[in-house]
VEXTORLO-983047 format. One line per field, with one value per residue: residue in one letter; y, z, x of N, C-alpha, C in turn. Coordinates in Angstrom, 1 decimal. Atoms other than C-alpha are relative to their C-alpha. Example, Ala and Ser with C-alpha at 12.3 -4.5 7.8 and 13.67 -1.06 7.14 Angstrom:
2
rest a  s
n.Y -1.2  -1.1
n.Z 0.0  0.0
n.X 0.9  -0.9
ca.Y -4.5  -1.1
ca.Z 7.8  7.1
ca.X 12.3  13.7
c.Y 1.2  1.1
c.Z 0.0  0.8
c.X 0.9  -0.8
//
This chain:
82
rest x  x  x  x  x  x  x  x  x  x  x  x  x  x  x  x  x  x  x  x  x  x  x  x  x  x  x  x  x  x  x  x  x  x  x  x  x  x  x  x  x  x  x  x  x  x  x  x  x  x  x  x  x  x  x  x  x  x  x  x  x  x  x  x  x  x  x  x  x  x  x  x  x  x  x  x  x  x  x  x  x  x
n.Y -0.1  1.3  0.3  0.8  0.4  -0.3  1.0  -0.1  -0.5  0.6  -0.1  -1.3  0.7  -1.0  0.1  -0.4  -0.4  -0.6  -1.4  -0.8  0.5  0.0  -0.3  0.5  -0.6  0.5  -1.0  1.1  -0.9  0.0  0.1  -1.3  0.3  0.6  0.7  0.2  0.1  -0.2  -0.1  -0.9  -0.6  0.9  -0.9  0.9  -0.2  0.9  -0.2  -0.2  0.0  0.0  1.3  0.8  0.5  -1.2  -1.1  0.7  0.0  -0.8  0.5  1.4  -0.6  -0.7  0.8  0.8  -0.9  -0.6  1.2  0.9  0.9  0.1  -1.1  0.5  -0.3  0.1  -0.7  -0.8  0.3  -0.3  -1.6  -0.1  -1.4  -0.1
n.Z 0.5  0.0  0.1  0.8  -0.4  0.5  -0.3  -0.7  1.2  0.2  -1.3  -0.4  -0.4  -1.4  -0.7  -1.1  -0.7  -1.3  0.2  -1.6  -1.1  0.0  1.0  0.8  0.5  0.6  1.1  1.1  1.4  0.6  1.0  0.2  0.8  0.2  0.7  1.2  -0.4  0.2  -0.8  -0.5  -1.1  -1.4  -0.6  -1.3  -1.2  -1.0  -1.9  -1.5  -1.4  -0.8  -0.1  1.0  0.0  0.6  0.9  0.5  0.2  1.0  1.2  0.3  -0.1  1.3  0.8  0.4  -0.4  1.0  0.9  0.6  -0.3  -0.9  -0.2  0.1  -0.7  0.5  -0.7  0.3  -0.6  -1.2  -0.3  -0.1  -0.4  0.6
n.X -1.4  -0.9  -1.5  -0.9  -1.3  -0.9  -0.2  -1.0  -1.1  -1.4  -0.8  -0.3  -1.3  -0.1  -1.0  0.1  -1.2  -0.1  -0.8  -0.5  0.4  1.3  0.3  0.4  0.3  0.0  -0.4  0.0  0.3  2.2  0.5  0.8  1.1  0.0  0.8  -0.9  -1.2  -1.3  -0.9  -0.5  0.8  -0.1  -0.3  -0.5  1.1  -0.6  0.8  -0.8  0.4  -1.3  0.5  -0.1  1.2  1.2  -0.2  0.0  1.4  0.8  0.1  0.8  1.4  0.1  -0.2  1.0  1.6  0.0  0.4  -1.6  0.4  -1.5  -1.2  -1.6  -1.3  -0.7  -1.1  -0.7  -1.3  -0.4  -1.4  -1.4  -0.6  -1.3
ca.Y -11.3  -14.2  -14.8  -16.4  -18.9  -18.3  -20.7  -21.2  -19.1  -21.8  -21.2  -18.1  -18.0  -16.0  -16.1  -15.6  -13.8  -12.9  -9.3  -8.7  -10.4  -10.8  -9.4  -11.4  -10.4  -12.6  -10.8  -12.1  -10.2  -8.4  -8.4  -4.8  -6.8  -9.8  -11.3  -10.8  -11.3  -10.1  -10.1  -6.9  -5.5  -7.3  -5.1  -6.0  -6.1  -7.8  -8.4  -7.7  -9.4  -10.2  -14.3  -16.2  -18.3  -15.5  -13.9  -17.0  -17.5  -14.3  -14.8  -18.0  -16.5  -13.6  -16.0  -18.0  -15.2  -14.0  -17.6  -18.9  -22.7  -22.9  -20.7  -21.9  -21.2  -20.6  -20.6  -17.9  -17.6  -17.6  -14.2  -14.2  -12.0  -10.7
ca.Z 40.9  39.6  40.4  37.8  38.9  37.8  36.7  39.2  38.1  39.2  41.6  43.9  44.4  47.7  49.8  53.1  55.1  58.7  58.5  62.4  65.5  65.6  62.4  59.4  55.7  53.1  49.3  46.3  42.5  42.4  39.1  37.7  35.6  36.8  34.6  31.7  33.3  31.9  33.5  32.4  34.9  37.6  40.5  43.9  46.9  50.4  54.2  57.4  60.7  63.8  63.4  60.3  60.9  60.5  58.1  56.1  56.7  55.6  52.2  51.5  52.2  49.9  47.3  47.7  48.1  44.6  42.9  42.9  43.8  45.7  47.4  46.3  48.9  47.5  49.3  49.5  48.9  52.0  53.0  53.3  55.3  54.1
ca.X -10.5  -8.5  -5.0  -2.8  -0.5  2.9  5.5  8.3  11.4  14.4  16.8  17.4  21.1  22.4  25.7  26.3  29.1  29.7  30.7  31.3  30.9  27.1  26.5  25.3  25.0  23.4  24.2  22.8  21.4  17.8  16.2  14.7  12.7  11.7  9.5  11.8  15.3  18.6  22.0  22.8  19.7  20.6  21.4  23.2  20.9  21.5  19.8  22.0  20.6  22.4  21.4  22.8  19.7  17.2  19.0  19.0  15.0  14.3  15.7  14.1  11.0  11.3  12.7  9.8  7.0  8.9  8.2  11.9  11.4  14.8  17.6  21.5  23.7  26.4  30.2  32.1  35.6  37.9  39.6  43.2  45.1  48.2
c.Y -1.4  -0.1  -1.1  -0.7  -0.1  -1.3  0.4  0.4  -0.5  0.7  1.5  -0.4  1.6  -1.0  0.9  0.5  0.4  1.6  0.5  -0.9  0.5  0.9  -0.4  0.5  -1.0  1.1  -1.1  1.6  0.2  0.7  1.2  -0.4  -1.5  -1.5  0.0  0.3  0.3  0.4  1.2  1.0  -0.3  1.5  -0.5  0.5  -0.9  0.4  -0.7  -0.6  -0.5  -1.7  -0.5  -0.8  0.6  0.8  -0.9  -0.5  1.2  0.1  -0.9  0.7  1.1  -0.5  -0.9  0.8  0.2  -0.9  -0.7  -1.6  -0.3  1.2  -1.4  0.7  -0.4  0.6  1.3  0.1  0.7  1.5  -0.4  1.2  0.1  0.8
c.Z -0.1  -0.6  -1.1  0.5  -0.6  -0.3  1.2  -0.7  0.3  1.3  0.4  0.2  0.8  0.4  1.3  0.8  1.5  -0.1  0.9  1.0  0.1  -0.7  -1.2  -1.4  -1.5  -1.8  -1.4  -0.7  0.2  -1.6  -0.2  -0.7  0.4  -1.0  -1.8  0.1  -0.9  0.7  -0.3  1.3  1.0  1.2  1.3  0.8  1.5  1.3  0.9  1.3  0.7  0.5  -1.5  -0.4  -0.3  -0.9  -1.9  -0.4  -0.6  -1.7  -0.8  0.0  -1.1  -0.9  -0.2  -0.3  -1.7  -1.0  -0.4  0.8  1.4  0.5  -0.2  1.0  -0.1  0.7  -0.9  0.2  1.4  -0.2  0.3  0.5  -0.6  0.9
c.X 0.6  1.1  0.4  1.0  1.4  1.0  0.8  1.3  1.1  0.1  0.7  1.3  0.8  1.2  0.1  1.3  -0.5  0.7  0.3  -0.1  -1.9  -1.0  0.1  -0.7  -0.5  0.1  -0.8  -1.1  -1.4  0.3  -0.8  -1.4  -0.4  -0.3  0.5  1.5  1.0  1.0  0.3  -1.4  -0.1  0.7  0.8  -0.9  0.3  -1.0  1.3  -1.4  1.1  0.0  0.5  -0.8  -1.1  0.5  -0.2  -1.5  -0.9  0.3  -0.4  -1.4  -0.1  0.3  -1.4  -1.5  0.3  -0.1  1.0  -0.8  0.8  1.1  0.9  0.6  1.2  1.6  0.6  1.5  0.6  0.9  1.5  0.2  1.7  1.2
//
């Protein structure tokens, strides 16, 4: 059997929130298609752990397992209370 190497598809782009006291939620778009991308098939998807550091490594990793080159982390705006 022989693997094809793929190109690299750019930059994964993921944001990160605290959603509780020792609950971490990184959020960023999966792809239904990846290999022929369009925004409207984009879906929302996201990983909860209770480490902003591991929650952080596991997305990089799936980003990288899925052929992105890079994760963007990208701020989020600030909450306001009213």
């Amino acid at each position: 059997m022989v693997f094809e190497r793929r190109r690299p598809l750019g930059e994964f782009h993921a944001s990160l929130r605290q959603v509780e006291e020792g609950l971490f939620r990184a959020e960023y778009s999966g792809e239904i298609n990846p290999d022929n991308p369009h925004p409207d098939r984009e879906i929302p998807d996201y990983h909860v752990g209770t480490s902003a550091a591991d929650v952080k490594i596991w997305v990089e990793q799936m980003a990288s397992n899925l052929g992105y080159s890079q994760v963007v982390w990208e701020e989020l705006p600030q909450e306001t209370s009213r």
